[in-house]
Steps between C-alpha positions, in 0.01 A plus 500: 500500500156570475342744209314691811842512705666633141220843419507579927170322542304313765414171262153482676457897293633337216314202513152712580623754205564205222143364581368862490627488126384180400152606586564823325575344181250171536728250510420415904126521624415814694395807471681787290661809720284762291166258563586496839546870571199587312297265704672644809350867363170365419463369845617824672232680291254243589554553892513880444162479337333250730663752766330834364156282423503450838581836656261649269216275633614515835434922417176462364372306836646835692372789338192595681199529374497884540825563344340323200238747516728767544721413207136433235386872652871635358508344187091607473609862579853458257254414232243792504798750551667314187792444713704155561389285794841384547619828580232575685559088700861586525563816724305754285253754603186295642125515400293772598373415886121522344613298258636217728226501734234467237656232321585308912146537526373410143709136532504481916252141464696380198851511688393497843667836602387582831428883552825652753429504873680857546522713224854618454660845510736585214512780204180331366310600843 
């Protein structure tokens, strides 16, 4: 009787675990289980990187040039009120309407913003 057949196991499992272990310890060429796995995380990160790099340039060739005006007018306006242009980016009260429209037209050549064809209605007028 086989030593697989005597511990309840499939002697290919056996066979793949005893090589496992003699690549562990070095006497069998191959590469160590705790080489391998951190290879196996190093790659994931990799691909996770290469994955945000390119959703973050794929982002940059979307954002119009007047929401990049938009955003420079509310971090302008966040840094004569001494407030944070994140908060100011990310939901919080927006730049005066003066303030917007003076800094649109101060950088229209330099980003290419084209003036609106209708002006809109809203709580700004």
């Amino acid at each position: 009787m086989s030593i697989s057949a005597k511990i309840g196991c499939p002697a290919h499992t056996l066979n793949q675990r005893v090589k496992k272990a003699d690549a562990d310890s070095g006497r069998r060429a191959g590469i160590p289980a705790d080489v391998a796995a951190r290879l196996k995380v190093l790659e994931r990160e990799n691909r996770e990187l290469r994955q945000a790099e390119g959703d973050q340039e794929t982002l940059r060739g979307t954002v119009s040039p007047a929401n990049e005006v938009l955003r420079k007018a509310a971090r302008r306006s966040a840094a004569r009120t001494g407030g944070a242009a994140d908060r100011l980016c990310d939901g919080g009260a927006r730049p005066p309407t003066e303030t917007m429209i003076a800094f649109i037209d101060a950088h229209r050549g330099q980003h290419g913003a084209q003036p609106s064809r209708r002006r809109r209605s809203g709580p700004d007028g």
